[in-house]
C-alpha positions as CSV (number, residue, x, y, z in Angstrom):
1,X,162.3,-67.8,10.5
2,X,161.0,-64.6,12.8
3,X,158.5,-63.1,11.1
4,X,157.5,-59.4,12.4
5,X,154.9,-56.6,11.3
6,X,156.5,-54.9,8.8
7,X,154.0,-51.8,9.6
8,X,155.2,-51.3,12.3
9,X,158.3,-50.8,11.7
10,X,157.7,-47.0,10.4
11,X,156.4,-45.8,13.6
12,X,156.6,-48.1,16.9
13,X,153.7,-45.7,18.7
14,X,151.8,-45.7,15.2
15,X,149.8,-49.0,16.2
16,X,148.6,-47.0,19.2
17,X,148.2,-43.4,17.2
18,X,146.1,-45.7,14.1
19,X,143.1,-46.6,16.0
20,X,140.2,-44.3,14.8
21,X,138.7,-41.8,17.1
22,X,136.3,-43.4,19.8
23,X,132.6,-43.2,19.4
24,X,132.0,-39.2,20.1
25,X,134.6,-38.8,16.7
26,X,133.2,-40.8,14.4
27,X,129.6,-39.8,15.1
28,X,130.7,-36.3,14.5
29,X,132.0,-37.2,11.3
30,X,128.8,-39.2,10.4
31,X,127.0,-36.1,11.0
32,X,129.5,-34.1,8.8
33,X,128.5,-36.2,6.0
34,X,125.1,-36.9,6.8
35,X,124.9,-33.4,6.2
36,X,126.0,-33.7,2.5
37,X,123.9,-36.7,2.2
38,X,120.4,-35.2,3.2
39,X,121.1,-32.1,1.1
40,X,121.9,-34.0,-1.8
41,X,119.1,-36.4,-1.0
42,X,116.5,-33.3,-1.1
43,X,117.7,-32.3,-4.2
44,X,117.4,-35.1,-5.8
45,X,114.1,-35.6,-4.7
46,X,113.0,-32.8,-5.7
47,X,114.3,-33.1,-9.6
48,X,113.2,-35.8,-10.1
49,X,110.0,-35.4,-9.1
50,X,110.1,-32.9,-11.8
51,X,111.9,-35.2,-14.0
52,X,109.2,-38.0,-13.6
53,X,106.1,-35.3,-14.1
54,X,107.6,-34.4,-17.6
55,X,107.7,-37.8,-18.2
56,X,104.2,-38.1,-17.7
57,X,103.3,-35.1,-19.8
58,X,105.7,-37.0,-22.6
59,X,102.7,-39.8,-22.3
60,X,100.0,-36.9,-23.2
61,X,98.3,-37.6,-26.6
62,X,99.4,-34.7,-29.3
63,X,96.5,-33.2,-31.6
64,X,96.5,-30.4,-34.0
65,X,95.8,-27.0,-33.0
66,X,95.4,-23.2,-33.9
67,X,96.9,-20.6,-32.5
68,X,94.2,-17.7,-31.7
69,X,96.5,-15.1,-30.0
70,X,100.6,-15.2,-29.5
71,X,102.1,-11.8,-27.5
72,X,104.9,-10.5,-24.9
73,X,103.0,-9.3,-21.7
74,X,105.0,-7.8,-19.2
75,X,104.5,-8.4,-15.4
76,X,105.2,-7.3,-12.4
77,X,107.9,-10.0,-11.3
78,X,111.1,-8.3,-11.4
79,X,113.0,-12.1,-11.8
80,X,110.7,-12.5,-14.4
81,X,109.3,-9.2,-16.1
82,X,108.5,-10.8,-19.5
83,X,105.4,-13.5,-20.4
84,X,104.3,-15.7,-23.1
85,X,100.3,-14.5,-23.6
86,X,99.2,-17.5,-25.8
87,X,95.8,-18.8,-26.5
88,X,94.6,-22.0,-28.8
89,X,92.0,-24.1,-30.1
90,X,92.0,-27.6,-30.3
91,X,89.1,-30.4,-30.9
92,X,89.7,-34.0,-29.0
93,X,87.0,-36.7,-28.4
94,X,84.8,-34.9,-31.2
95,X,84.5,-31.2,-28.9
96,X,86.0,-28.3,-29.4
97,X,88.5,-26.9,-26.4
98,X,90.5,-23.5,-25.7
99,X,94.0,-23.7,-23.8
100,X,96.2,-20.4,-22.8
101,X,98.9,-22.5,-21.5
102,X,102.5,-22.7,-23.1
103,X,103.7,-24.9,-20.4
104,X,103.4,-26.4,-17.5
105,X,107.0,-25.4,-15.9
106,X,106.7,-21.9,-17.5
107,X,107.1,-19.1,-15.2
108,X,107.9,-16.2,-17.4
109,X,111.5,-14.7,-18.6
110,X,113.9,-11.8,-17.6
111,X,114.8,-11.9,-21.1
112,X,112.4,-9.8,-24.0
113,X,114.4,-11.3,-26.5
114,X,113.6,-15.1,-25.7
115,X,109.6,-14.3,-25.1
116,X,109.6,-12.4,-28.4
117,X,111.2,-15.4,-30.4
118,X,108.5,-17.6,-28.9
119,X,105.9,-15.5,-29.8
120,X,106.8,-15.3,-33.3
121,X,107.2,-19.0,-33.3
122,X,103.6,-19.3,-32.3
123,X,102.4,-16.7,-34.0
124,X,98.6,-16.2,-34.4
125,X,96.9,-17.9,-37.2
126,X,99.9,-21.1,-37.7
127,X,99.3,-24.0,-37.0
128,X,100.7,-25.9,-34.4
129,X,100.5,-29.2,-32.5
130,X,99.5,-29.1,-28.7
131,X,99.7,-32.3,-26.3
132,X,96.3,-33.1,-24.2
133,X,96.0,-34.9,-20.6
134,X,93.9,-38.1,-21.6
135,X,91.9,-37.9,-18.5
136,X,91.5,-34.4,-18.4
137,X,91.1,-32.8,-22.3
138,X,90.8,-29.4,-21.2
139,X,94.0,-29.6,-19.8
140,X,96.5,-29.0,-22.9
141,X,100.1,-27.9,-23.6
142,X,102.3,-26.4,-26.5
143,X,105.6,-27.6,-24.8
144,X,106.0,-30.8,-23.0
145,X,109.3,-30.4,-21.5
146,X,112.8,-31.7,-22.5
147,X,113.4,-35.1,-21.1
148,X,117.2,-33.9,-21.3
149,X,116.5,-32.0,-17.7
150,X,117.5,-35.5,-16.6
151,X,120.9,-34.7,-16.7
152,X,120.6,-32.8,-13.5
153,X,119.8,-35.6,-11.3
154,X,123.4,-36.7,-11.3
155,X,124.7,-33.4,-10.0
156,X,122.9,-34.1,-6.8
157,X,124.1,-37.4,-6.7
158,X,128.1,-36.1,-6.7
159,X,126.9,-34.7,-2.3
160,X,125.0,-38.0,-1.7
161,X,128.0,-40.3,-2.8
162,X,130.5,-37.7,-0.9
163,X,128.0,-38.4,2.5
164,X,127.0,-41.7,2.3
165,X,131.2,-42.8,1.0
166,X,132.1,-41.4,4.0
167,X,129.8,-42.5,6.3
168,X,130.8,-46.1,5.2
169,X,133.9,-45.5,5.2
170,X,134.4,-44.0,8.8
171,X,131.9,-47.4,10.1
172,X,133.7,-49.9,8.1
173,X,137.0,-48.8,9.3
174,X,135.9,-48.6,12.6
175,X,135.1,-52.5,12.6
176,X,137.9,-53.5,10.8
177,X,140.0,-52.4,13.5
178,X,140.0,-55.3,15.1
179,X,140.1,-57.9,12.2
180,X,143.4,-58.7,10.6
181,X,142.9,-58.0,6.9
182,X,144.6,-60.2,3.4
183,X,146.3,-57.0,1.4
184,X,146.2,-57.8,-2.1
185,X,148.4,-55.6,-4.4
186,X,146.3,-54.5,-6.6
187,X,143.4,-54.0,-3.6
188,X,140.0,-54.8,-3.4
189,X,138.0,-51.6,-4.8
190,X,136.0,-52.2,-7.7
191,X,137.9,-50.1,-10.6
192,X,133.6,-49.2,-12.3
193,X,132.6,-48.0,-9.1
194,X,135.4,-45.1,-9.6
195,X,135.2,-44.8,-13.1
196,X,131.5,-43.8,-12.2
197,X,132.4,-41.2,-10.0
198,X,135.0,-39.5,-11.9
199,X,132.4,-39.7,-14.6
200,X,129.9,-37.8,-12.6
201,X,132.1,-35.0,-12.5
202,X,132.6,-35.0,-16.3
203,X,129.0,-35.3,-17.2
204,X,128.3,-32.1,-14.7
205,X,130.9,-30.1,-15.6
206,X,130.5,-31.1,-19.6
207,X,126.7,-30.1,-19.4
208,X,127.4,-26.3,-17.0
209,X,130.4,-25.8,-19.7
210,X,128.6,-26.0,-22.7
211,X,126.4,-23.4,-21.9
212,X,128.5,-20.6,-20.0
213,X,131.7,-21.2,-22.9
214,X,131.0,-23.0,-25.7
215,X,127.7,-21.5,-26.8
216,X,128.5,-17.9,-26.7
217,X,132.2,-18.2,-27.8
218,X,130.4,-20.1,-31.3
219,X,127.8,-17.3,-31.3
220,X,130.6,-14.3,-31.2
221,X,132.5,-16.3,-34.2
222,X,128.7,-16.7,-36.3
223,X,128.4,-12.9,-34.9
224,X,131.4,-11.8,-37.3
225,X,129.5,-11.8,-40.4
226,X,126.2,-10.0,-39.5
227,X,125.2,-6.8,-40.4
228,X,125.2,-3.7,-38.3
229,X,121.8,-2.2,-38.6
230,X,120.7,1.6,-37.3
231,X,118.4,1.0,-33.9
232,X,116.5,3.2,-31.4
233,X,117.0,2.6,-27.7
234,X,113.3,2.5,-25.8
235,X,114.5,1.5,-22.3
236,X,118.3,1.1,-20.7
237,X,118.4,0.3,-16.9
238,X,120.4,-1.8,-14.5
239,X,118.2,-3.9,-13.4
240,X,119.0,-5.5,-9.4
241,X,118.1,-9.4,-8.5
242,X,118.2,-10.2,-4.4
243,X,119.7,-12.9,-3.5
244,X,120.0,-14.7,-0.2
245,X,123.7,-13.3,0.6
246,X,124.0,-10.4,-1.6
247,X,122.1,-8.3,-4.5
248,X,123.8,-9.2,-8.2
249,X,123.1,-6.9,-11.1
250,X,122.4,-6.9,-15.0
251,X,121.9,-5.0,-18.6
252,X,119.0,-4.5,-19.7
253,X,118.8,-2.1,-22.6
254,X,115.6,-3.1,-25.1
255,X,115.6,-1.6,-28.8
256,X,113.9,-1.5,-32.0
257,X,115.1,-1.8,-35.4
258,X,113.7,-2.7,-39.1
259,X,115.4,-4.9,-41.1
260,X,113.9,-5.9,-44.9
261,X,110.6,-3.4,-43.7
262,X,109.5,-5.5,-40.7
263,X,110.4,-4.0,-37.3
264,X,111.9,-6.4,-34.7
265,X,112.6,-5.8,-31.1
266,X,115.6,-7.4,-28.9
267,X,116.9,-6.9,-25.3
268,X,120.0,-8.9,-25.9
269,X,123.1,-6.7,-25.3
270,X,125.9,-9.4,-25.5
271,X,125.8,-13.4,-25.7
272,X,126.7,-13.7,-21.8
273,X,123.3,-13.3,-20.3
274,X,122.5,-13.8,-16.3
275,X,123.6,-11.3,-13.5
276,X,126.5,-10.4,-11.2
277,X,128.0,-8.3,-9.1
278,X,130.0,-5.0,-9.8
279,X,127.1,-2.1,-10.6
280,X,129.6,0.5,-11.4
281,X,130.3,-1.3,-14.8
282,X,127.2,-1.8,-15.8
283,X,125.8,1.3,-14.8
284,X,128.8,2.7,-17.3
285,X,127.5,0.2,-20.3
286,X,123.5,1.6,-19.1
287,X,125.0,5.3,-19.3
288,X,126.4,4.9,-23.4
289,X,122.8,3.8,-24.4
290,X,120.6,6.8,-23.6
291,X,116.8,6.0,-23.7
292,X,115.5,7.8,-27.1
293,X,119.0,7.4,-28.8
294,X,120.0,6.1,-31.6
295,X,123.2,2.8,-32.0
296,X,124.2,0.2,-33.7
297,X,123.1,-3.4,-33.4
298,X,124.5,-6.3,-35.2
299,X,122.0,-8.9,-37.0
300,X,121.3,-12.0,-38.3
301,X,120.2,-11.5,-42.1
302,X,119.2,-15.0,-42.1
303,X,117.5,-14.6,-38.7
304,X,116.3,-11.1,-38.4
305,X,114.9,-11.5,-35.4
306,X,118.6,-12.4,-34.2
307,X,120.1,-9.1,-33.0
308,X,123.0,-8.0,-30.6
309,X,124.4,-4.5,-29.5
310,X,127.7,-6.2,-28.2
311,X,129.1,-9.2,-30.1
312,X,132.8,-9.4,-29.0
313,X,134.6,-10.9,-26.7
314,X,133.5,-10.4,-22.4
315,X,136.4,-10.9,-19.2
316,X,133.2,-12.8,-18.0
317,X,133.3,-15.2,-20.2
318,X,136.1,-16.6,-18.5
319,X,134.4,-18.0,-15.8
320,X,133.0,-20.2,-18.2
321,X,136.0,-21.7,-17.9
322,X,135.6,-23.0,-14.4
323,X,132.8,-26.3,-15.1
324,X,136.4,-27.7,-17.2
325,X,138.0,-28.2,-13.4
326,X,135.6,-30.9,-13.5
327,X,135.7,-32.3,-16.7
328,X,139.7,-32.5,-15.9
329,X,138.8,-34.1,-12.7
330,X,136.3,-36.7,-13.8
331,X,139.0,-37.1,-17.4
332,X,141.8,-37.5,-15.0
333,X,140.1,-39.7,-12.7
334,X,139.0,-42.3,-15.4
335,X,142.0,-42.5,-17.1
336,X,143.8,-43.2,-14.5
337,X,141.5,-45.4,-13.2
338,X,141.4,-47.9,-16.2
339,X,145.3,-47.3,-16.8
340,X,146.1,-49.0,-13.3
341,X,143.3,-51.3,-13.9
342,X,145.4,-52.2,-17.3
343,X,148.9,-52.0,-15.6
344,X,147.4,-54.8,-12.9
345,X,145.9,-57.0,-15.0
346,X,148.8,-57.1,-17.8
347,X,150.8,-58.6,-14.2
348,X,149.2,-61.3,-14.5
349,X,148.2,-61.2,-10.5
350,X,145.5,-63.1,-9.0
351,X,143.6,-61.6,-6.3
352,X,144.2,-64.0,-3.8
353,X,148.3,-63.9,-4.8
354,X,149.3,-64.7,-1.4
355,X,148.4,-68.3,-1.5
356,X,150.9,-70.4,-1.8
357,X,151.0,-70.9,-5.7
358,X,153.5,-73.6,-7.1
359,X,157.1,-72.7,-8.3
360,X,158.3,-73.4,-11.8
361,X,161.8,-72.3,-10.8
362,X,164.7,-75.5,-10.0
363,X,164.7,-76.9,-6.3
364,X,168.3,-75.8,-6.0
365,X,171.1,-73.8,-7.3
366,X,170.4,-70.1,-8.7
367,X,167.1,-70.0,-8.3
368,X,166.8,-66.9,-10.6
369,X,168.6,-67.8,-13.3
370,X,165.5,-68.6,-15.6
371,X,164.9,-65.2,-15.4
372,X,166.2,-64.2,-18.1
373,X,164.5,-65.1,-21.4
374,X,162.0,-67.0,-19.8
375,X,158.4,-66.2,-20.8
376,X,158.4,-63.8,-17.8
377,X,160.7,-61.4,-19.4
378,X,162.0,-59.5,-20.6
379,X,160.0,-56.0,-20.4
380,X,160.1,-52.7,-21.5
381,X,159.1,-50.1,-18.4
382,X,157.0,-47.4,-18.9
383,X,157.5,-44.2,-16.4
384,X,154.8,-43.7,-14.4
385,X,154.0,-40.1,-15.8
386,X,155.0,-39.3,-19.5
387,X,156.5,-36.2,-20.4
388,X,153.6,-34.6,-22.7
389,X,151.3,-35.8,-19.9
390,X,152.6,-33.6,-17.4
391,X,153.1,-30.8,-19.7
392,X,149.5,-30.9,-20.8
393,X,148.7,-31.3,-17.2
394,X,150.2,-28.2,-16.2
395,X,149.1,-26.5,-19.0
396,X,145.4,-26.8,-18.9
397,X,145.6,-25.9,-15.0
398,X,147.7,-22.8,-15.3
399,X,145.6,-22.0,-18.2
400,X,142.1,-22.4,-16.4
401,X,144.0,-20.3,-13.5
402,X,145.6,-17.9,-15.3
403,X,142.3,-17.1,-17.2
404,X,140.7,-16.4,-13.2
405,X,144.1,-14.3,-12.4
406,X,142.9,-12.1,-15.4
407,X,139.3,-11.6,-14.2
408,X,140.5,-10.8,-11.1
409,X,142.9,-8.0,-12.5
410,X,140.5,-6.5,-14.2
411,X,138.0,-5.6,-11.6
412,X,140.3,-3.9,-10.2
413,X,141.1,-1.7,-12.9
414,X,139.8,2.1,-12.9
415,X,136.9,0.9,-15.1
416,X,135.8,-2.1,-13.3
417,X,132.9,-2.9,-10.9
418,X,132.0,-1.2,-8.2
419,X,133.0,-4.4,-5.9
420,X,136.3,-5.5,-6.7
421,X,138.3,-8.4,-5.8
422,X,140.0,-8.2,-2.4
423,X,143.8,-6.9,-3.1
424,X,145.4,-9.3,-0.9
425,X,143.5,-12.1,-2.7
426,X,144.1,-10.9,-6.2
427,X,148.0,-10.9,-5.0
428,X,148.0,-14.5,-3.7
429,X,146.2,-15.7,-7.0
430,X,148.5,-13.9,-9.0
431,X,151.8,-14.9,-7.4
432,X,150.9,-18.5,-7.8
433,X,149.8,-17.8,-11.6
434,X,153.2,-16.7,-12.1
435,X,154.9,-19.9,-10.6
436,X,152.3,-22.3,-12.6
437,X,153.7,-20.4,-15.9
438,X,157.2,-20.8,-14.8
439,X,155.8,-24.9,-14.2
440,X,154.6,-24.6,-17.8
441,X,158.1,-23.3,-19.3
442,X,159.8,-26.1,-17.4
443,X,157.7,-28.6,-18.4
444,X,158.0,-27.0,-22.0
445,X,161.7,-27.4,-21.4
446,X,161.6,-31.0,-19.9
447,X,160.3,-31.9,-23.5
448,X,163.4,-31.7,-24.7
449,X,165.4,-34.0,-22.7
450,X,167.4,-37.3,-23.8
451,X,164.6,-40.0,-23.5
452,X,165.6,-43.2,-21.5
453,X,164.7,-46.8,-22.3
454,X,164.8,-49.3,-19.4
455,X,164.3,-52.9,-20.3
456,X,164.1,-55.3,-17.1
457,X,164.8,-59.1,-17.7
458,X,161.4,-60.4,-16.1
459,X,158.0,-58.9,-16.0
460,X,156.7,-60.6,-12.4
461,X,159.3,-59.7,-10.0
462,X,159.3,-61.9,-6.8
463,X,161.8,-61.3,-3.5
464,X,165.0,-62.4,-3.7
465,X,165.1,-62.9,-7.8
466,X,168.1,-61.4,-9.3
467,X,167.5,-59.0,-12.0
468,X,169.1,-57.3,-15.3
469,X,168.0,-54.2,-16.2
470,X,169.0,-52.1,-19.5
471,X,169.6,-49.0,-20.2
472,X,169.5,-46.9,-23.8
473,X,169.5,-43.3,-23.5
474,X,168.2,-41.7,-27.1
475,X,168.9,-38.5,-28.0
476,X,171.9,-35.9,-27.1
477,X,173.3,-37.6,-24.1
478,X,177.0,-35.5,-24.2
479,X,174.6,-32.9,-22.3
480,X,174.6,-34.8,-19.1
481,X,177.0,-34.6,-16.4
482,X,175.8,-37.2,-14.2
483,X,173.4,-40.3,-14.7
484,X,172.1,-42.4,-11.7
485,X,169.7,-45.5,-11.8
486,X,168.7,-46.3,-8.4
487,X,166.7,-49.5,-6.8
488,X,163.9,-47.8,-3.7
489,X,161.1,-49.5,-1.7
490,X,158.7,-46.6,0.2
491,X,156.2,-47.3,2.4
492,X,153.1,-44.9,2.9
493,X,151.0,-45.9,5.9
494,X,147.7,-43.7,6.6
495,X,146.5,-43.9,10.9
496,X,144.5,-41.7,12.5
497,X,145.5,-39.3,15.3
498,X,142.4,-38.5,17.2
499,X,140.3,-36.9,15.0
500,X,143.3,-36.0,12.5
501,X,144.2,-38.2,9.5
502,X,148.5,-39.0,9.2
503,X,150.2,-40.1,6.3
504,X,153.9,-41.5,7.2
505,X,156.1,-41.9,4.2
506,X,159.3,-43.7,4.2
507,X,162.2,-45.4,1.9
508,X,162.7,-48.5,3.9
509,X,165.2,-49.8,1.1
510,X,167.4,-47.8,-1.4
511,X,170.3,-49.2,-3.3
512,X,172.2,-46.6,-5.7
513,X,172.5,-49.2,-8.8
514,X,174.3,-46.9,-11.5
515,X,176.5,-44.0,-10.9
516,X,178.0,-42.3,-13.9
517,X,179.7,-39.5,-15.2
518,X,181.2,-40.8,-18.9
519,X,178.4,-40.3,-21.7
520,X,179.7,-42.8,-23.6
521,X,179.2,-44.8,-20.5
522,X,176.0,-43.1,-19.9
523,X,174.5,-44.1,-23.3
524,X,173.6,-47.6,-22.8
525,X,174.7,-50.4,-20.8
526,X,173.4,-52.8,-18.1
527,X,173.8,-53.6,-14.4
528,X,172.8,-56.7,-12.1
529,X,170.4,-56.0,-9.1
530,X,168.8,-58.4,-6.4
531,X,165.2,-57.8,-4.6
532,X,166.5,-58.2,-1.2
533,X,164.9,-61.1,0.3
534,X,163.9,-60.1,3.7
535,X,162.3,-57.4,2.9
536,X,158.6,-56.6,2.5
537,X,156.5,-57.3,-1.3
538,X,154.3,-55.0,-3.1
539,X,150.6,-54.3,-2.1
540,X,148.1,-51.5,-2.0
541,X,146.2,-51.6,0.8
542,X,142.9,-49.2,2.0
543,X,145.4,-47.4,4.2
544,X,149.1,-48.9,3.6
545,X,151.3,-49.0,0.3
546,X,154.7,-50.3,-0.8
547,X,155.9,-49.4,-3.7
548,X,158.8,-51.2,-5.1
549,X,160.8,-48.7,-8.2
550,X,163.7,-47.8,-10.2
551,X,164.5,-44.0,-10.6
552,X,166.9,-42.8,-13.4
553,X,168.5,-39.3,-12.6
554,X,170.2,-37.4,-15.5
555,X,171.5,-34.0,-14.1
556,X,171.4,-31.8,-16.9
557,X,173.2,-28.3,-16.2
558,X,171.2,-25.0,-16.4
559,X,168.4,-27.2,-17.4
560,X,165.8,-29.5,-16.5
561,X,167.1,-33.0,-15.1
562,X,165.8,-36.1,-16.2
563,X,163.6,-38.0,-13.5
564,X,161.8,-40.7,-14.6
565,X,160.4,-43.6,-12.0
566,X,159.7,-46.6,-12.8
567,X,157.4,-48.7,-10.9
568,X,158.1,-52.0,-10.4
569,X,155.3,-55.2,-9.6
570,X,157.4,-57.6,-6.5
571,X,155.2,-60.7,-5.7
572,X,156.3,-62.4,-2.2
573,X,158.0,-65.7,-2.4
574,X,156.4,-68.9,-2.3
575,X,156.8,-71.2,0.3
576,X,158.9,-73.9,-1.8
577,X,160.7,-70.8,-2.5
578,X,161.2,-70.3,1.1
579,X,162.2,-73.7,1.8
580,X,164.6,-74.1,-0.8
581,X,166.0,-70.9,0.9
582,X,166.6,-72.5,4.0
583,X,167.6,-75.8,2.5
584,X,171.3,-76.8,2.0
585,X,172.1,-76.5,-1.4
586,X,175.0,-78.2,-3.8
587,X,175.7,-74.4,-6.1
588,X,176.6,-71.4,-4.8
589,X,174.3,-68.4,-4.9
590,X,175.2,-65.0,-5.6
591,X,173.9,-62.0,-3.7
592,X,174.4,-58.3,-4.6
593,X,174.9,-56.2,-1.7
594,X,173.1,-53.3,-1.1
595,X,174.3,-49.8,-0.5
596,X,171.4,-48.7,1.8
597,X,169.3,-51.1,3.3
598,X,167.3,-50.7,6.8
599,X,164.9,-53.3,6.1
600,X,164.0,-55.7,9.0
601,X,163.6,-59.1,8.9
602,X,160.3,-60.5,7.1
């Protein structure tokens, strides 16, 4: 038997195109991600550092104290104009001590609002508990820390896997270049190493999204039953915040107002805190709120001291929106991660598959015929995609876009900020809004469509078996004009072209099974199939795939068609397979004939 390199088959001048790029190319890529590595790496570093020093303070022995003095000081930091003035007494080791400080990571806050809440929560005269440094007592805290600040060591880590994956990666795949390499189907990569990955990117964009979104969306709901109270305006100003690329902008508008005969004070405008750009608009919100005037604020009665002059609904919220890219990401990644780690393992494959197993099947004769009903089969197939999962696929994207598209639209409104998003960019974002709606209504659409049922008679699938497969096709069939149920084999190889990465894709097999255009027809039957013998198995390699699957096309008139693939698992033959192949045999054996077959000789 000749046996040849089915890989190259796709491209005769690939072999010599694949070879990575020489030494000069993959040091420039290894500094490329050396680059995300050692950023990342600092970063990390440097939280937790932090991390670990409020775990230390977490150690710190905690002891009653009194609070001598609790007040807002303002300072002459413009990122951080408003202070926590505290002072308290404490006694540890039988003495007597004085601390002034809140905590040891507090810098101050842009916000009055926040500094005012903690100095009525440590207001003078309460008691309170403070936490003392063992070996130095005069060293003492109110607040320790959250611990939960952990949670930002893995957003570092998302650049240090991106560097240090890819400088294996290119290395690896350098040396391997020379080694012939055992493809397994179902590959060699750990499925938890993934699952982690993806799961980075949930955690990350879980933590930013709760924040920016959720918290201020549940805040303008709670927001609907407060009370609008009279207040007076004592200072309304944008205030400016330099950055290293450009100067961003924000509200600040700081009122009084008595509720129940105490008088409270508030800076908070709206629930969105934090700066941007665009000073035109809130120069406009500055200009409604006169210093000296008298508005409306909204409170809290069972918080008094909670107070807002805006509580509905701001177009910035919708950048909130953005951290759920990630969460769709990492979602995405895991489920499909453990779905193909499910769809492997319920074939039954070993790793090492391409040993050479024993056959159960009879030494001569039809060698498939135990196919059917055998314990192998049969098995229903599942498409590779579902219908509501593209749907909701679509949907959450457009709807994540869409919500940018808006933003976008509305700076450049008459009444927007004074730096608007480019026109040509607004346009392009817009245009391809539009077409991810029109993806939506198809999908929508696609819903709707007679749902078919393929049954195939075994669930291990090896070269040369002959096959049955079933058909049922539930729901209003009369609507089709034309079904098809065809057999393909694709290969997609991935080589490097100098310092560019190639992807080749190509249907080295396709055999038209089913052709109809009766729906009675059309509504359920069966047809006979055979994997061609010479051709090439299943495997998923680091760079090459073959994917062996049945697509049903229903053509649907002024609607959209049915298209459903159905992957299927083909094992290589054995080699008693192979030699009762070759071996004369007593009973005929029947092979179907393809349509469309360009498949060398394996």
């Amino acid at each position: 038997m000749v046996v040849t390199d089915f890989r190259e088959q796709i491209d005769p001048g690939r072999k010599r195109d694949n070879k990575v790029a020489g030494t000069g190319g993959r040091i420039g890529l290894t500094l490329f991600f050396l680059v995300f590595f050692l950023m990342g790496s600092v970063f990390e570093l440097m939280i937790a550092r932090e991390f670990l020093a409020r775990v230390k303070r977490h150690t710190w022995q905690g002891v009653s104290c009194t609070m001598l003095q609790s007040q807002v000081k303002e300072t002459s930091d413009s990122d951080h104009p408003y202070a926590l003035e505290v002072q308290y007494e404490y006694q540890y080791g039988g003495r007597s001590y004085q601390a002034d400080c809140y905590s040891m990571d507090y810098r101050g806050s842009d916000s009055y609002d926040k500094t005012s809440k903690l100095a009525h929560r440590y207001a003078p005269g309460s008691p309170q508990r403070c936490y003392v440094n063992p070996s130095m007592p005069q060293q003492a805290v109110l607040a320790r820390g959250s611990l939960w600040f952990g949670l930002v060591l893995l957003f570092p880590l998302i650049f240090v896997a991106i560097g240090l994956g890819g400088i294996i990666c290119i290395w690896r795949r350098a040396g391997n270049q020379t080694k012939p390499k055992r493809i397994a189907i179902t590959g060699r990569k750990r499925p938890a190493v993934a699952a982690v990955f993806f799961g980075i990117f949930a955690v990350v964009g879980i933590g930013v999204l709760i924040p920016l979104f959720i918290m201020p969306m549940i805040r303008i709901l709670d927001a609907r039953d407060w009370q609008s109270i009279p207040c007076r305006i004592l200072r309304s100003e944008v205030r400016s915040h330099e950055g290293d690329d450009s100067t961003t902008y924000s509200v600040h508008i700081l009122y009084e107002y008595e509720f129940n005969g105490q008088t409270y004070r508030t800076d908070r405008y709206s629930f969105i805190g934090g700066s941007s750009s665009g000073y035109k608009g809130k120069r406009l919100i500055v200009d409604r709120y006169k210093v000296g005037s008298e508005a409306l604020c909204w409170v809290d009665p069972t918080q008094p001291a909670e107070a807002v002059l805006f509580r509905g609904f701001s177009p910035v919220m919708w950048f909130g929106l953005i951290p759920a890219v990630f969460i769709l990401v990492g979602v995405g990644g895991i489920t499909g991660t453990l779905r193909r780690k499910r769809s492997q393992s319920g074939h039954g494959v070993q790793p090492d598959w391409l040993s050479d197993a024993p056959s159960t099947k009879p030494a001569c004769g039809n060698l498939y015929a135990d196919n059917l009903g055998s314990e192998n089969g049969p098995v229903e197939l599942k498409p590779r995609c579902s219908r509501i999962g593209k749907f909701t696929g679509v949907l959450i994207f457009a709807a994540i876009w869409d919500a940018i598209v808006v933003f976008m639209v509305m700076t450049r409104l008459p009444n927007g900020p004074a730096n608007p998003v480019p026109l040509p960019i607004v346009v392009i974002f817009t245009l391809f809004g539009i077409a991810l709606i029109a993806g939506v209504i198809y999908q929508f659409m696609a819903l709707f469509n007679p749902i078919p049922h393929l049954r195939l008679s075994a669930a291990q699938v090896s070269l040369g078996d002959r096959l049955t497969v079933d058909w049922k096709i539930s729901g209003q069939v009369n609507r089709l004009v034309r079904l098809t149920l065809t057999l393909t084999g694709k290969e997609t190889a991935q080589y490097r072209r100098g310092t560019r990465t190639c992807t080749a894709r190509r249907a080295f097999h396709k055999t038209e099974l089913v052709a109809l255009t009766d729906s009675v027809a059309m509504q359920q039957g069966c047809t006979e199939f055979v994997i061609p013998a010479d051709s090439m198995h299943s495997f998923r390699g680091d760079n090459n795939q073959v994917i062996w699957s049945l697509t049903l096309h229903g053509d649907i008139p002024r609607w959209p068609d049915i298209r459903e693939t159905f992957e299927l698992l083909v094992v290589p033959m054995t080699t008693d397979q192979i030699a009762r192949l070759s071996a004369p045999c007593n009973e005929e054996v029947a092979w179907a004939i393809p349509v469309e077959s360009d498949a060398e000789t394996v």
